[in-house]
C-alpha positions as CSV (number, residue, x, y, z in Angstrom):
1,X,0.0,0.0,0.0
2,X,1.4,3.6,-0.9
3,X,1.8,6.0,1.9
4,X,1.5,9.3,0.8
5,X,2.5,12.4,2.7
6,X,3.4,16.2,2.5
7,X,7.1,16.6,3.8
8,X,9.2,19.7,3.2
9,X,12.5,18.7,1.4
10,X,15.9,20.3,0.8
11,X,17.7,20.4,-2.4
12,X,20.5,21.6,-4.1
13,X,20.4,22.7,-8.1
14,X,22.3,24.7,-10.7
15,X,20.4,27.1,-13.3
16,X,21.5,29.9,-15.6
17,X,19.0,32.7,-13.6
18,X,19.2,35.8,-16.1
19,X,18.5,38.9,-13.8
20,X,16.5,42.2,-14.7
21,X,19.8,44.1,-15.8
22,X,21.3,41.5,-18.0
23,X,17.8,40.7,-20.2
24,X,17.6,44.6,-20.7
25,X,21.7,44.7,-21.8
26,X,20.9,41.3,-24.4
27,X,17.7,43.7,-25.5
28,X,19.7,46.6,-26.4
29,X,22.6,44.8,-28.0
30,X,20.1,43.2,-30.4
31,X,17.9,46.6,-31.4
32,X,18.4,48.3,-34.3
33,X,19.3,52.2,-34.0
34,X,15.7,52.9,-34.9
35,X,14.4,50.1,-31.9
36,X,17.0,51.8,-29.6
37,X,15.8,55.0,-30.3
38,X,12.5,54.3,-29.5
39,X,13.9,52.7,-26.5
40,X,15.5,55.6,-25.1
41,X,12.7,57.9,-25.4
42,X,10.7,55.4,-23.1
43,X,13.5,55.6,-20.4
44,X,13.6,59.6,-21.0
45,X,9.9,60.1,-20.3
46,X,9.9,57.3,-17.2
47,X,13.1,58.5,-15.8
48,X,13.9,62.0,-14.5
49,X,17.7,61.7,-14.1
50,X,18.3,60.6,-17.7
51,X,19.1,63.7,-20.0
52,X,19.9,63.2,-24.0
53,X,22.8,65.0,-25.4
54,X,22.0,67.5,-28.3
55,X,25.7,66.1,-29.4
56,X,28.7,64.3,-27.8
57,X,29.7,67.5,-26.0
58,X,27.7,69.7,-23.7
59,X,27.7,72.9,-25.5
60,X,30.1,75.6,-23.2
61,X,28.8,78.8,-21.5
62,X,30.9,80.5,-23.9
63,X,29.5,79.2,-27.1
64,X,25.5,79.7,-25.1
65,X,25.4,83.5,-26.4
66,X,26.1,82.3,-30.3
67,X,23.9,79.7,-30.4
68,X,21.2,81.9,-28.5
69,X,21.0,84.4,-31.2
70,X,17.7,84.9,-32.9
71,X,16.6,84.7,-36.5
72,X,16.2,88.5,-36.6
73,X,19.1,89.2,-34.7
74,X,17.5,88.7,-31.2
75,X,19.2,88.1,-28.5
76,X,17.7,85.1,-26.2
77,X,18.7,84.3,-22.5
78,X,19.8,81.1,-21.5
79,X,16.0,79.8,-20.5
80,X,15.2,80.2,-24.0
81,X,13.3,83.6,-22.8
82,X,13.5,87.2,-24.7
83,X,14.7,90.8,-23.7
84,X,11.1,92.4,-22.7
85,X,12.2,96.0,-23.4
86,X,13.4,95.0,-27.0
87,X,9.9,94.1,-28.2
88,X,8.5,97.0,-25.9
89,X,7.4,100.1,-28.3
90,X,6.5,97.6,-30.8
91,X,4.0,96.7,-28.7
92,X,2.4,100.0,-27.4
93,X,2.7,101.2,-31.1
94,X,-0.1,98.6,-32.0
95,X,-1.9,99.0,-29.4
96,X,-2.1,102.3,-30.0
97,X,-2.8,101.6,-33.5
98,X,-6.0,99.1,-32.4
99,X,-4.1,96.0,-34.1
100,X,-5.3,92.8,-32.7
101,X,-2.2,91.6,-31.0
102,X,-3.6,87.9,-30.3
103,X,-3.4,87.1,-34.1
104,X,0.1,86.7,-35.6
105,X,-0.5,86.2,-39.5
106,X,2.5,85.1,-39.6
107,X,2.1,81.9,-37.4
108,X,-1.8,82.0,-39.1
109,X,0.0,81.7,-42.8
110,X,2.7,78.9,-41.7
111,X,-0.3,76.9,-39.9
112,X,-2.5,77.0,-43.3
113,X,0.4,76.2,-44.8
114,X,1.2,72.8,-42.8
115,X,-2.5,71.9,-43.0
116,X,-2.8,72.3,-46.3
117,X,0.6,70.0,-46.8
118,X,-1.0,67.3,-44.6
119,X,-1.8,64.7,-47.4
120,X,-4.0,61.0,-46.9
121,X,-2.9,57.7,-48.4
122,X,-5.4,57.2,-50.9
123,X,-6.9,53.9,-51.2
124,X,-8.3,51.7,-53.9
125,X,-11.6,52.5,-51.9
126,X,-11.6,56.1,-51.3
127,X,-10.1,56.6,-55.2
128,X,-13.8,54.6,-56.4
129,X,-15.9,56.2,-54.4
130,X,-14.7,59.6,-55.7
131,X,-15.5,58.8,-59.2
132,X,-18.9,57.1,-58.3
133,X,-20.3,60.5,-56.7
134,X,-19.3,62.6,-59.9
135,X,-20.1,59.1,-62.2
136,X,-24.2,58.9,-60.4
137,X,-26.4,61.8,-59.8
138,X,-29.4,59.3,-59.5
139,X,-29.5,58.6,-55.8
140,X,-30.6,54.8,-56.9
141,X,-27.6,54.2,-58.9
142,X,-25.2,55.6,-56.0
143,X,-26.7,53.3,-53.7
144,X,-26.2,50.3,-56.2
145,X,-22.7,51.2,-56.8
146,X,-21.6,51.3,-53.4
147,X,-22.5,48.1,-52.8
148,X,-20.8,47.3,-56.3
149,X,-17.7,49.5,-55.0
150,X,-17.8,47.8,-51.4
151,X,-17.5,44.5,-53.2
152,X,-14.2,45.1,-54.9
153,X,-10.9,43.1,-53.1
154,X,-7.4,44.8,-52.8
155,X,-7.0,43.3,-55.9
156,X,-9.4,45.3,-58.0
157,X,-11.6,42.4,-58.5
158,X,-15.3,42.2,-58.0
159,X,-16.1,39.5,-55.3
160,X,-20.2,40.0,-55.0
161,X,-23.1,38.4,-56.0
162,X,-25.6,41.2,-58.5
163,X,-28.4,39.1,-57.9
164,X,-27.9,39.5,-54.3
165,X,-27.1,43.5,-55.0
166,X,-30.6,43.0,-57.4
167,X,-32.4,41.7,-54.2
168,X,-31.5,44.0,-51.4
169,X,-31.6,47.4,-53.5
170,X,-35.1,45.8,-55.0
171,X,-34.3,47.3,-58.7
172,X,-33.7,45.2,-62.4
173,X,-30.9,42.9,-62.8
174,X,-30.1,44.6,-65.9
175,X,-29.9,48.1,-64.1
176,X,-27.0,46.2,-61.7
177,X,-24.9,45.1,-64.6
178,X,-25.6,48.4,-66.4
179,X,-23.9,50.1,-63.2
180,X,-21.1,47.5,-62.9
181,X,-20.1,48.1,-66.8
182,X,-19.9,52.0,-65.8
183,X,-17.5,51.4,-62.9
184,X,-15.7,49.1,-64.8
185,X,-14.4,51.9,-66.8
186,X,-13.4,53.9,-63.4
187,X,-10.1,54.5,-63.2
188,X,-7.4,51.9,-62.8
189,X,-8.0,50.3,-65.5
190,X,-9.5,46.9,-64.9
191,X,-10.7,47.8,-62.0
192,X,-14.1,46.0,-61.3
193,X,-13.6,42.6,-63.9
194,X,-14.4,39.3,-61.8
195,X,-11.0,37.7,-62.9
196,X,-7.8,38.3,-64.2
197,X,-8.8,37.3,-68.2
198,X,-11.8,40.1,-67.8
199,X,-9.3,42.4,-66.2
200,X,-7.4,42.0,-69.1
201,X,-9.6,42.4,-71.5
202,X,-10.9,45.7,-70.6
203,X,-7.6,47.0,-70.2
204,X,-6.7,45.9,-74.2
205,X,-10.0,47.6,-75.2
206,X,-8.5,50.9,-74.4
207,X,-5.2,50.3,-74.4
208,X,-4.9,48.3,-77.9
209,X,-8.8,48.5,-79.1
210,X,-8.1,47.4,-82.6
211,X,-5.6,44.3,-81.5
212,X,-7.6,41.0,-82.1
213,X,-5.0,38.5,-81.6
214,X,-4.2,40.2,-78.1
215,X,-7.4,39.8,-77.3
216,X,-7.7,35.7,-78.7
217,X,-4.6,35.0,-76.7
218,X,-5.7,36.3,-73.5
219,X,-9.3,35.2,-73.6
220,X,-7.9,31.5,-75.5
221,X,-4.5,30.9,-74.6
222,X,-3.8,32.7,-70.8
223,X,-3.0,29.3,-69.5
224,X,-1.0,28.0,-72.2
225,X,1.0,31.3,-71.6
226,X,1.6,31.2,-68.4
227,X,3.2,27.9,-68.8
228,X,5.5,28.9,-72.3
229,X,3.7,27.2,-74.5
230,X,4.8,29.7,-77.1
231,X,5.1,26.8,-80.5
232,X,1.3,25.6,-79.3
233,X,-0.2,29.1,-79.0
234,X,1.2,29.8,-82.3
235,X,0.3,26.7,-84.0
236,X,-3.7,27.5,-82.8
237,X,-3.4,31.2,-83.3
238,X,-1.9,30.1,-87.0
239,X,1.0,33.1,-86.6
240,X,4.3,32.3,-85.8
241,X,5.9,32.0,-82.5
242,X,7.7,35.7,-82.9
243,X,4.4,37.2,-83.5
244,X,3.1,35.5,-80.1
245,X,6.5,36.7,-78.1
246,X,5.5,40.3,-79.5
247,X,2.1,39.8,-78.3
248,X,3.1,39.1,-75.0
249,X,5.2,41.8,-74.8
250,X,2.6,43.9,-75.1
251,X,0.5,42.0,-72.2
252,X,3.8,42.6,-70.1
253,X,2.2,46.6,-70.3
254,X,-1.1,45.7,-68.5
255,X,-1.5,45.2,-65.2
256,X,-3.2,42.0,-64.3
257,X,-4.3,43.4,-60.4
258,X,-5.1,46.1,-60.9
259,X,-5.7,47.4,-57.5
260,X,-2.5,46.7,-56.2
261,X,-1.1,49.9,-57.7
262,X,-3.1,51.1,-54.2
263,X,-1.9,48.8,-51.9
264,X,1.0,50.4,-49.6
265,X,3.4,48.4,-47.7
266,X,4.8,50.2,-44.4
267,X,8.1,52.0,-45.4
268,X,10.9,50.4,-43.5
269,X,13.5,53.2,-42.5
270,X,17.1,52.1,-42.3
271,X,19.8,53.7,-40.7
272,X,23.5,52.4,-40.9
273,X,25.2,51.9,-37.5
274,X,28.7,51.9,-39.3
275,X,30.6,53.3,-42.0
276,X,33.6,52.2,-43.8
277,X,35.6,55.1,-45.6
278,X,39.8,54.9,-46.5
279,X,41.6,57.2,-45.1
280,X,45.7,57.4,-45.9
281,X,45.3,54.1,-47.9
282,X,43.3,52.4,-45.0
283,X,40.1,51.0,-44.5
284,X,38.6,52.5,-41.3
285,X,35.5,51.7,-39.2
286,X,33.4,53.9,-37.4
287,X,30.1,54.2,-35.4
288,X,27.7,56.6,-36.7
289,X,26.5,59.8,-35.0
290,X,22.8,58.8,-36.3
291,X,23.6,55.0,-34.4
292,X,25.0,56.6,-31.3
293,X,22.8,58.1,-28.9
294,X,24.4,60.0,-26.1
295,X,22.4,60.1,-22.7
296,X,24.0,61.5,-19.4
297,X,22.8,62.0,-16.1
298,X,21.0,64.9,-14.5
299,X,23.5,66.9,-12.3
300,X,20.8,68.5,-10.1
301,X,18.8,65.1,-9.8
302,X,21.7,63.5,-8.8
303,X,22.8,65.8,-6.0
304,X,18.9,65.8,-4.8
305,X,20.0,61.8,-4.0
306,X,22.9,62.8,-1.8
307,X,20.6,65.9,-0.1
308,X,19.6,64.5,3.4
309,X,17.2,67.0,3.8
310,X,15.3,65.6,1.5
311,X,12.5,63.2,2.2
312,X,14.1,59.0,2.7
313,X,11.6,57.9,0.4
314,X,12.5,60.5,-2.4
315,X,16.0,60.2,-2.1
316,X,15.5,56.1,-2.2
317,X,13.3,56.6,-5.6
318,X,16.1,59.0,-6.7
319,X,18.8,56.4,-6.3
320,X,16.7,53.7,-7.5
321,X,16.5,56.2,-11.2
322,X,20.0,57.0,-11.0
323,X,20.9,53.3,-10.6
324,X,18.8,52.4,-13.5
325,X,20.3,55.5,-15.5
326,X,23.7,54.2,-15.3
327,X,22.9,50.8,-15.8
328,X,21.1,51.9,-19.1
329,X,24.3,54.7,-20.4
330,X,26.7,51.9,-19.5
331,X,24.8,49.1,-21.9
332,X,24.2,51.2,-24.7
333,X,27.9,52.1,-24.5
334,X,28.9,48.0,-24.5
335,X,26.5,47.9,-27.2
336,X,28.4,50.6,-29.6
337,X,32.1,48.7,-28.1
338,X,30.8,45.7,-29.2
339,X,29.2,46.3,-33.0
340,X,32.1,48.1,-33.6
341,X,34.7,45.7,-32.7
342,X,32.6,43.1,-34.7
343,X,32.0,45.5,-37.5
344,X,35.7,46.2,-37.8
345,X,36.5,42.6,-37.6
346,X,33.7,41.5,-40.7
347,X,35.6,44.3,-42.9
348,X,39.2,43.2,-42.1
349,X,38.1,39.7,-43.8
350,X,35.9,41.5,-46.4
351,X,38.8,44.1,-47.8
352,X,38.7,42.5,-51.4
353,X,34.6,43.2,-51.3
354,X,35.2,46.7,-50.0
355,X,37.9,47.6,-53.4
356,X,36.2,45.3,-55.8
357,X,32.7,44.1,-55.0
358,X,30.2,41.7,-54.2
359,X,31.8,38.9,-56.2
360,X,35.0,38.8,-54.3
361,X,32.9,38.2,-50.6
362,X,35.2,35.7,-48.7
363,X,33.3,33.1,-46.7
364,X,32.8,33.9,-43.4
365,X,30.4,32.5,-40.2
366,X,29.5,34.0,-37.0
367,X,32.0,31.3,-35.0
368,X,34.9,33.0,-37.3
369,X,34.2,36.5,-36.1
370,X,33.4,35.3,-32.7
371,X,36.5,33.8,-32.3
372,X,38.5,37.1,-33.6
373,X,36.6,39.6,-31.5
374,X,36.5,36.9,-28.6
375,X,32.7,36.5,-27.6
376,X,30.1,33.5,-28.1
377,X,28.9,33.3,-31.4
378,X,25.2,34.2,-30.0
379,X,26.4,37.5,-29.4
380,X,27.8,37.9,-32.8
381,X,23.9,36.6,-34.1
382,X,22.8,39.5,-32.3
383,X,24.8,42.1,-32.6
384,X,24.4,41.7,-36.4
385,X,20.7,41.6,-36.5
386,X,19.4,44.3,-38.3
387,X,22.6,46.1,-38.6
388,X,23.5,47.9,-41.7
389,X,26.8,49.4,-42.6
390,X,27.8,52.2,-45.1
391,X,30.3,51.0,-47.5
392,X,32.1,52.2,-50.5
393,X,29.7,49.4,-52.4
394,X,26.7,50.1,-51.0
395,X,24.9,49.8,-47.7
396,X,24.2,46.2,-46.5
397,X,23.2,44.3,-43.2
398,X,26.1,43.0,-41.8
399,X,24.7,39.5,-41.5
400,X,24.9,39.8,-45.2
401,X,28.2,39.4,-45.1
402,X,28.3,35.7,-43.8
403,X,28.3,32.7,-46.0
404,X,29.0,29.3,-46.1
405,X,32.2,28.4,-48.8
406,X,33.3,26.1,-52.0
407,X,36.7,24.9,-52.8
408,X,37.5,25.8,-56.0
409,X,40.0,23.9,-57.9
410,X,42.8,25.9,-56.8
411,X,42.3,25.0,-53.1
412,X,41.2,28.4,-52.5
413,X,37.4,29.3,-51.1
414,X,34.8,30.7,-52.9
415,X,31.8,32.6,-51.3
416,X,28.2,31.2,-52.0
417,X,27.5,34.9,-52.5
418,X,29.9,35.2,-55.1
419,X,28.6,32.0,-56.7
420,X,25.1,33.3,-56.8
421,X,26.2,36.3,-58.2
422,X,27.8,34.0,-60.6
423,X,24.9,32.6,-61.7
424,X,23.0,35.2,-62.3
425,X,25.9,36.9,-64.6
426,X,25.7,33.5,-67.1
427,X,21.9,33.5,-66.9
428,X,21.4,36.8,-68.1
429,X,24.7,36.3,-70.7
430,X,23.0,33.0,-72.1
431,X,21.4,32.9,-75.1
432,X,17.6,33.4,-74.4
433,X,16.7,31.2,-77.2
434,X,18.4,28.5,-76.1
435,X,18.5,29.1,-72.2
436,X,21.4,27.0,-70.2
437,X,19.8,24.2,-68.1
438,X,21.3,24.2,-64.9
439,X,23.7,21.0,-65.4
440,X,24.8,23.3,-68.3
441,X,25.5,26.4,-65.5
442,X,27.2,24.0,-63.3
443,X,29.8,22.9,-66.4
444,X,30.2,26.3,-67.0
445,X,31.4,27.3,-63.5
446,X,33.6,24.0,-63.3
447,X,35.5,25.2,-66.3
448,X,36.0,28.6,-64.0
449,X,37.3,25.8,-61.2
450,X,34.2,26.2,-59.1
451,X,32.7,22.8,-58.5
452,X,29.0,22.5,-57.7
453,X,26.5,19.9,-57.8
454,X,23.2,20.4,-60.5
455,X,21.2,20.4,-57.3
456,X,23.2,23.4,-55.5
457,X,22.1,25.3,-59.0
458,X,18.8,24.7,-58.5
459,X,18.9,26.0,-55.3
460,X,20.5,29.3,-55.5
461,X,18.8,30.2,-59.0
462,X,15.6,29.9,-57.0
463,X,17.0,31.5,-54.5
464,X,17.9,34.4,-56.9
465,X,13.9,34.4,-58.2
466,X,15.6,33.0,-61.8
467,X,12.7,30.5,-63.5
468,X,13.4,27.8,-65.2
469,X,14.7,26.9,-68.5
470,X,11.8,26.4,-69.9
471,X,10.5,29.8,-68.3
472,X,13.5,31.7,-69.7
473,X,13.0,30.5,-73.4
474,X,12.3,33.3,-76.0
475,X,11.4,32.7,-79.5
């Protein structure tokens, strides 16, 4: 029979216990500058003894007076205040005069000025229901098309039902499809067809009106197209396969989804935290003034912690600010140390892709530059995490520049960058009549001394977004 019983037990165990201050110094090592940024402005509003530097220097009591001076010539104290007297008989002048003094035109014409400037995305939506008030005075018709209009997808494609629309608005079928056929010719083009042949269609009736074969291939032969099937289309068009490759040329012009032209995708701001410049026949690495915030601590907040006439329990939340303060200044600072010791040690490796290019990238991984700069290669993974650096060849992330290598016949390694690159240089050199098949690319680079399975082709040309040979094939 089991006993069972509650009996307090001691017992002895290891774990990895990560504490407030270390989580917060792995967070900021792996933000971006924007991240950080926002970051900092949280601590700034949160904690009173954090102040942010306008630069890397305080500015001096001497240079105050300078920088104080006023757009008209105005001389401004060092609270940001004004010389009362200056503005004085200005000011009894128009009140003498009867001059509304709480209206400055000025401020009035700038305020217009920024309202008027104030611009809203337009959408696919907004940019139909625009033209349906000045396209329907009947008050019938408007209600019809909006519920034609609130049909449409993000694609521009019309998704309803017009016997439904027939139902609930109680009117003729024919009056429906008579109001669909007007939108139909809203602008974008296309807009309002219930696929992508229709779309098509009504784009080639204004666009190339008088262009029957156009119009046969993409009502007949979209499918076939899609797929290449250039000789067949020609063969049941009865025109030759150059007439069909002009033909689709053409179709290249139109814009299958329409409404996408409307769709917006959230603009992602980059800011490098490095730049690379030579200097005296030297590559040099350096932090950024954008990437390097500078944060200090308020001097009178900080002698209100040491004031013991001061309350206990303000003092103790004064020192419990400061402490966090420092804690904060000193892991952004082991932040910037550490991206830049890694940054300078990804460049040292990379000097060939700084003179020459993308093509002469070295292999590199993170256990490389961990071992150089002499931390665990987790740190390296986040340190480089959405990290971009300025360079003579562009700007790029520095996790861009790792990549596993091939041996090349002369013992040497070979970037899978470069490779890829490669590729993509043969590809668009090949003959697009007869397109290389990717054994074919592979001979090609073993004759260079690279070798490379078929397979490893495959993978990087669709890596690279390059179709198939088949795809590729022009006639």
């Amino acid at each position: 029979m089991m006993h069972m019983e509650n009996r307090l037990v001691q017992a002895q165990s290891q774990r990895l216990m990560l504490t407030q201050k270390m989580q917060q110094a792995l967070k900021i090592l792996q933000y971006n500058s924007l991240e950080l940024d926002t970051h900092i402005q949280t601590e700034l509003e949160a904690n009173p003894l954090l102040e942010q530097l306008r630069n890397d220097n305080e500015v001096s009591q001497e240079q105050a007076p300078e920088l104080a001076q006023g757009h008209d010539g105005a001389d401004f104290d060092d609270v940001g205040g004004f010389d009362l007297d200056m503005f004085n008989d200005p000011w009894e002048r128009r009140l003498l005069e009867g001059k509304d003094l709480s209206i400055n035109p000025d401020l009035g014409a700038r305020r217009d000025h920024f309202e008027n400037s104030i611009t809203k995305e337009v959408t696919l939506l907004s940019r139909l229901m625009e033209q349906l008030r000045l396209a329907f005075e009947n008050e019938s018709d408007y209600s019809v098309g909006e519920l034609i209009v609130g049909d449409v997808d993000s694609k521009g494609f019309y998704t309803g039902s017009l016997e439904e629309i027939a139902s609930i608005m109680e009117v003729p079928l024919e009056q429906v499809e008579r109001i669909l056929y007007r939108i139909q010719r809203f602008e974008p083009l296309g807009v309002g067809a219930r696929d992508v042949v229709e779309s098509l269609l009504l784009q080639i009736n204004v666009e190339f009106p008088d262009d029957l074969k156009l119009k046969e291939l993409v009502e007949f032969h979209l499918e076939d197209l899609q797929h290449r099937q250039i000789p067949k289309i020609a063969k049941s068009m009865k025109i030759s396969t150059e007439q069909v490759e002009e033909l689709k040329q053409k179709l290249a012009k139109l814009n299958p989804y329409p409404g996408e032209e409307y769709a917006s995708e959230t603009t992602q701001y980059v800011i490098p935290e490095l730049v690379v410049d030579k200097f005296e026949g030297e590559w040099e690495v350096a932090l950024t003034s954008d990437g390097s915030p500078s944060l200090k601590l308020n001097d009178d907040y900080k002698s209100m912690s040491k004031d013991r006439s001061i309350e206990k329990e303000e003092r103790s939340y004064l020192r419990e600010k400061m402490e966090s303060a420092k804690w904060l200044i000193r892991n952004i600072e082991q932040r910037q140390q550490t991206i830049l010791k890694i940054g300078k040690a990804i460049m040292d490796i990379q000097k060939d892709f700084l003179e020459k290019g993308v093509d002469q990238i070295k292999p590199l991984t993170l256990q490389n530059i961990a071992d150089v700069v002499g931390v665990h290669e987790a740190t390296v993974s986040r340190t480089t995490r959405g990290k971009y650096v300025q360079t003579p060849q562009g700007l790029f992330e520095l996790k861009y520049f790792f990549s596993t290598g091939l041996k090349t016949d002369s013992g040497e390694d070979q970037s899978s960058k470069s490779v890829q690159l490669r590729i993509k240089n043969i590809v668009e050199e090949e003959n697009k009549r007869k397109p290389l098949s990717d054994q074919k690319i592979a001979n090609a680079l073993k004759e260079e001394g690279i070798n490379i399975a078929r397979r490893t082709i495959t993978k990087y040309r669709e890596a690279l977004n390059i179709p198939s040979t088949t795809m590729r094939r022009e006639y």
